[in-house]
C-alpha positions in Angstrom: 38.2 -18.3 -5.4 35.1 -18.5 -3.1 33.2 -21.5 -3.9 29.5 -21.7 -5.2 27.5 -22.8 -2.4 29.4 -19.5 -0.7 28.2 -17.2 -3.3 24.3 -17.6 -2.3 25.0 -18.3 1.4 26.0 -14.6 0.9 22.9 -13.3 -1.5 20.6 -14.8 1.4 22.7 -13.0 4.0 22.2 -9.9 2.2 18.4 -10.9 1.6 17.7 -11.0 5.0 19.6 -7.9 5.8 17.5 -5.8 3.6 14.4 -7.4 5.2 15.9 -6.5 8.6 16.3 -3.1 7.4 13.4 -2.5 5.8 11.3 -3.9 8.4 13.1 -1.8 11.1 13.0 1.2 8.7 9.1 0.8 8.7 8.3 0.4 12.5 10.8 3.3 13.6 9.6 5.9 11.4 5.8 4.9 12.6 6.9 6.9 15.6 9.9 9.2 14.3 9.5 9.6 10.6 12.9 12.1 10.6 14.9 8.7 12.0 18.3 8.9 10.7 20.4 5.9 8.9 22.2 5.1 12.4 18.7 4.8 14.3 17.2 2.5 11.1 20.5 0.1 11.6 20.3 0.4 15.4 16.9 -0.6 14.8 17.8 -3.3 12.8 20.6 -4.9 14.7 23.1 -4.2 11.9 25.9 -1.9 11.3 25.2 1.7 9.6 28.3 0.3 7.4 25.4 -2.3 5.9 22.8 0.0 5.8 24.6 2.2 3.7 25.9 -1.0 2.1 22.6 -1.6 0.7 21.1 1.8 0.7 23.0 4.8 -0.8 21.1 7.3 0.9 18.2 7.8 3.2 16.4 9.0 0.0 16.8 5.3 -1.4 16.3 3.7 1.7 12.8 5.6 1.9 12.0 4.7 -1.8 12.5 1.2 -1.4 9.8 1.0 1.6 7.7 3.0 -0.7 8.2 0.2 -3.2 8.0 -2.5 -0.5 4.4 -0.5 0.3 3.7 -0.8 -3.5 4.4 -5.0 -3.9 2.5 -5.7 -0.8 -0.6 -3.5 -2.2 -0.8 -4.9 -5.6 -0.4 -8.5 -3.8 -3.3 -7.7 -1.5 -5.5 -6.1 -4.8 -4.5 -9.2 -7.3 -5.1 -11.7 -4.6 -8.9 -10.5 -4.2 -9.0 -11.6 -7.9 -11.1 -8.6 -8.9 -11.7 -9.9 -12.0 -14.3 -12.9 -10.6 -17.8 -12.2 -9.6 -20.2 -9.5 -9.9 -18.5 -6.1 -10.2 -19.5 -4.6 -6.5 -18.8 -7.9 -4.4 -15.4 -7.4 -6.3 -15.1 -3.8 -5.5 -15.6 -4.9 -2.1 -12.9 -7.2 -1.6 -10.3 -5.0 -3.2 -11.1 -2.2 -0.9 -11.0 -4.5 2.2 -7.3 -6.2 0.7 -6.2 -2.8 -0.5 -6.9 -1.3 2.9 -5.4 -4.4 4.9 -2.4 -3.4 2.8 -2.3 0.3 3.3 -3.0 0.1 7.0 0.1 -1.4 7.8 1.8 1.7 6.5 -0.3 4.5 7.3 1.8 6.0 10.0 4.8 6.1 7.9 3.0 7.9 4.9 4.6 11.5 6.3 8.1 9.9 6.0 7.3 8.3 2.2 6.4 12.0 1.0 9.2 12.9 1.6 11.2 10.7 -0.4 8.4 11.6 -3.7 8.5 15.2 -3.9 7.6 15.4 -7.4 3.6 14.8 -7.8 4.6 12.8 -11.3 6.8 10.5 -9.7 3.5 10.0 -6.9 1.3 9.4 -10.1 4.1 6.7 -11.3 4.1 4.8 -8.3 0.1 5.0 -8.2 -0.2 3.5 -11.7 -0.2 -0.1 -11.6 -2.9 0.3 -8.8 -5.0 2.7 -10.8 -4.8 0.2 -14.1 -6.3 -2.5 -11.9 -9.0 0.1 -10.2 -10.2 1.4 -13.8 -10.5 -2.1 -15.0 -12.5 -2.9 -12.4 -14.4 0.5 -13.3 -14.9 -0.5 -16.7 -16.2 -3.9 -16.1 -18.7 -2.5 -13.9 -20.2 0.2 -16.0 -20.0 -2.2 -18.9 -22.5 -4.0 -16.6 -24.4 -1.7 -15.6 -23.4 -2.5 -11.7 -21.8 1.0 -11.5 -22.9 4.7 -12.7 -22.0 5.5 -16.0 -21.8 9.2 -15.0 -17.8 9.4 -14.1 -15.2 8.5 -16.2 -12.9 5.2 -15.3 -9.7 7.7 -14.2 -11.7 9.8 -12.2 -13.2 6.9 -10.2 -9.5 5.4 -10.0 -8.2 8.8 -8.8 -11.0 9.7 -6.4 -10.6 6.0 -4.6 -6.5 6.7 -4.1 -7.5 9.8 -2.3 -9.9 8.0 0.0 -7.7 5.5 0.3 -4.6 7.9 1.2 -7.6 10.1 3.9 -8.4 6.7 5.6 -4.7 6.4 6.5 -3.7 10.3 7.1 -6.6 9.6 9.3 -5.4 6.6 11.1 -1.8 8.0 11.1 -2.8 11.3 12.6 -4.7 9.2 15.7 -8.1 10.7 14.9 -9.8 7.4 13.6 -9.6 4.0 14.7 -7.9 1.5 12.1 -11.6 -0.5 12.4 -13.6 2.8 11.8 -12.0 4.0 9.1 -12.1 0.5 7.1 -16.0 0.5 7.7 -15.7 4.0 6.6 -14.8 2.9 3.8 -17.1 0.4 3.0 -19.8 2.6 2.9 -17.8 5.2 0.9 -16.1 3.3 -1.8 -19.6 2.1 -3.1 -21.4 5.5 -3.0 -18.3 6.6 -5.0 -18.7 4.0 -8.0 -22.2 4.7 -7.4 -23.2 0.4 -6.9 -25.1 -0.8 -3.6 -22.9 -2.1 -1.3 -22.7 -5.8 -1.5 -24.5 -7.7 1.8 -22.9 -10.0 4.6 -22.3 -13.0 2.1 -20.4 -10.5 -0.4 -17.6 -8.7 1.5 -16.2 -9.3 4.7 -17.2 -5.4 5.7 -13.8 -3.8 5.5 -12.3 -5.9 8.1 -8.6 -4.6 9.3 -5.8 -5.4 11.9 
């Protein structure tokens, strides 16, 4: 019978093997998005054997980055605390978090589509960050900070796709990762129809 302390020497073992993996998993298929399982566990100094040990198939292995992409967004959006302050200084720092958050994925958003085929399940996996976007929405139309002339959903939708044309953008090499954050800046804004905050209120879409 193994003994206790065993038992989670082995769950952080296989923690940090799914780290390894996933980590791997996201840098390789920045420059070969049709990597195979071998080339991900070459990658990550580990045997295909524990690849497929954690991931049944490349499918699942792509979902779980996809849901790695996900927690590290919503991290970045609830840790601007978009909830505090006036409505467009908050609108400012969750698009420079979101974007910080995004960024780091943007060249493996070809390879993610993949493993989402159905535009529903892309909605799903969109919804917790939508939720938070039309709250913010809400609060400032409620206000009066932000146009009252587009619905909440519509404004939630429309800032995913600039979101997802800031990254295509930086993944396809045709805009800096800097540019296309103060791209955004000025866009968001202009979308939710509110001034864009000055110096003191945003940090100006600042990015790696």
């Amino acid at each position: 019978m193994s003994s206790p302390t065993a038992r989670p020497r082995r769950r952080a073992d296989a923690e940090r093997n799914v780290a390894r993996i996933l980590d791997a998993a996201i840098d390789l298929l920045a420059s070969r998005p049709d990597a195979s399982m071998s080339q991900v566990a070459a990658a990550a100094g580990v045997s295909r054997q524990t690849v497929y040990g954690h991931f049944a198939s490349r499918e699942a292995l792509l979902e779980a980055v996809a849901e790695r992409a996900l927690a590290e967004t919503l991290a970045a959006i609830d840790g601007s605390d978009p909830e505090r302050g006036p409505p467009a200084e908050a609108l400012a720092r969750l698009t420079d978090a979101w974007w910080s958050a995004v960024v780091r994925h943007a060249e493996v958003l070809g390879a993610l589509a993949a493993a989402y085929p159905d535009r529903g399940d892309v909605h799903a996996l969109h919804a917790p960050i939508r939720a938070r976007i039309e709250a913010l929405a809400r609060r400032g139309q409620d206000s009066g900070a932000f146009a009252a002339d587009s619905a909440p959903g519509w404004l939630a939708a429309a800032f995913v796709g600039l979101m997802h044309a800031a990254a295509d953008e930086v993944a396809a090499g045709r805009l800096a990762r800097p540019d296309a954050g103060r791209q955004l800046a000025v866009s968001v804004p202009r979308l939710f129809g509110a001034a864009a905050p000055g110096p003191a209120g945003r940090s100006g879409a600042a990015c790696p």
